[in-house]
C-alpha positions in Angstrom: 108.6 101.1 173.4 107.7 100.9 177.0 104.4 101.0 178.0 101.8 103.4 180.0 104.5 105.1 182.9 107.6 102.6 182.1 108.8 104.6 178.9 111.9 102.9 177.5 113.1 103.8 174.0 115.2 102.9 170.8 117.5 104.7 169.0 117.2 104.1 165.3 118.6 105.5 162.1 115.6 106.3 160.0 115.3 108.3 156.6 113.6 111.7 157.4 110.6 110.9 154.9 109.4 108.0 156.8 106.9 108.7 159.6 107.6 109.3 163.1 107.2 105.7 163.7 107.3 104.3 160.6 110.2 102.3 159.2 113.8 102.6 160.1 117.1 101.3 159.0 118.9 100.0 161.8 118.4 100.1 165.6 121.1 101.9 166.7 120.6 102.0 170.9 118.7 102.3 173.7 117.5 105.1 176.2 116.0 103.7 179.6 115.4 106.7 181.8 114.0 104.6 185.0 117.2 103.0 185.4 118.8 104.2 188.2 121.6 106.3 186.8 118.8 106.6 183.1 120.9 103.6 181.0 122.1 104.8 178.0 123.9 102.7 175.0 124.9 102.9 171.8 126.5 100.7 168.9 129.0 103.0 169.1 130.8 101.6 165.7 127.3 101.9 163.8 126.6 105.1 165.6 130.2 106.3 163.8 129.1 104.7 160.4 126.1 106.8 160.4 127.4 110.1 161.7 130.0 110.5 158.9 127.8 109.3 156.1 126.1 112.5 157.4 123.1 111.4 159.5 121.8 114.3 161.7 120.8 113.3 164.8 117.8 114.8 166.4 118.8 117.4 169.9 117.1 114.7 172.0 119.7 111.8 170.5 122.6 114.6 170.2 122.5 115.2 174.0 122.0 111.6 174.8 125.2 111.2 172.7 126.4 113.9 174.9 125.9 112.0 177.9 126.9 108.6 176.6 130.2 110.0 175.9 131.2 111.5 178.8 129.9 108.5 180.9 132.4 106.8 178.7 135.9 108.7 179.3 134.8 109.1 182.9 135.0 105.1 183.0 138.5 103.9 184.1 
């Protein structure tokens, strides 16, 4: 998503046969690292569903999730 130097991006589920950016299940978040602090957000229910039916995310969403989390108990 995005376009040339405003790169903005989705998080999706997707099944590891499709292609890079092929098809997907379900859109899952967003990444917008221009934002000043880089906005991060998840469906944090559907990011659940799909962690314990045993998705994997990749180590750029895993750190993001990272992040996301943190941000999240830090809130008051």
């Amino acid at each position: 998503m995005g376009g040339k130097k405003t790169p903005f991006y989705r998080v999706v589920a997707t099944d590891s046969r499709s292609p890079r950016d092929g098809r997907f299940i379900e859109h899952i978040g967003i990444y917008d690292p221009l934002a000043e602090p880089a906005q991060i957000r998840f469906d944090e229910p559907r990011l659940q569903h799909w962690l314990s039916v045993g998705a994997q995310p990749s180590a750029t969403v895993g750190e993001l999730i990272k992040v996301s989390r943190k941000a999240a108990a830090a809130q008051p």
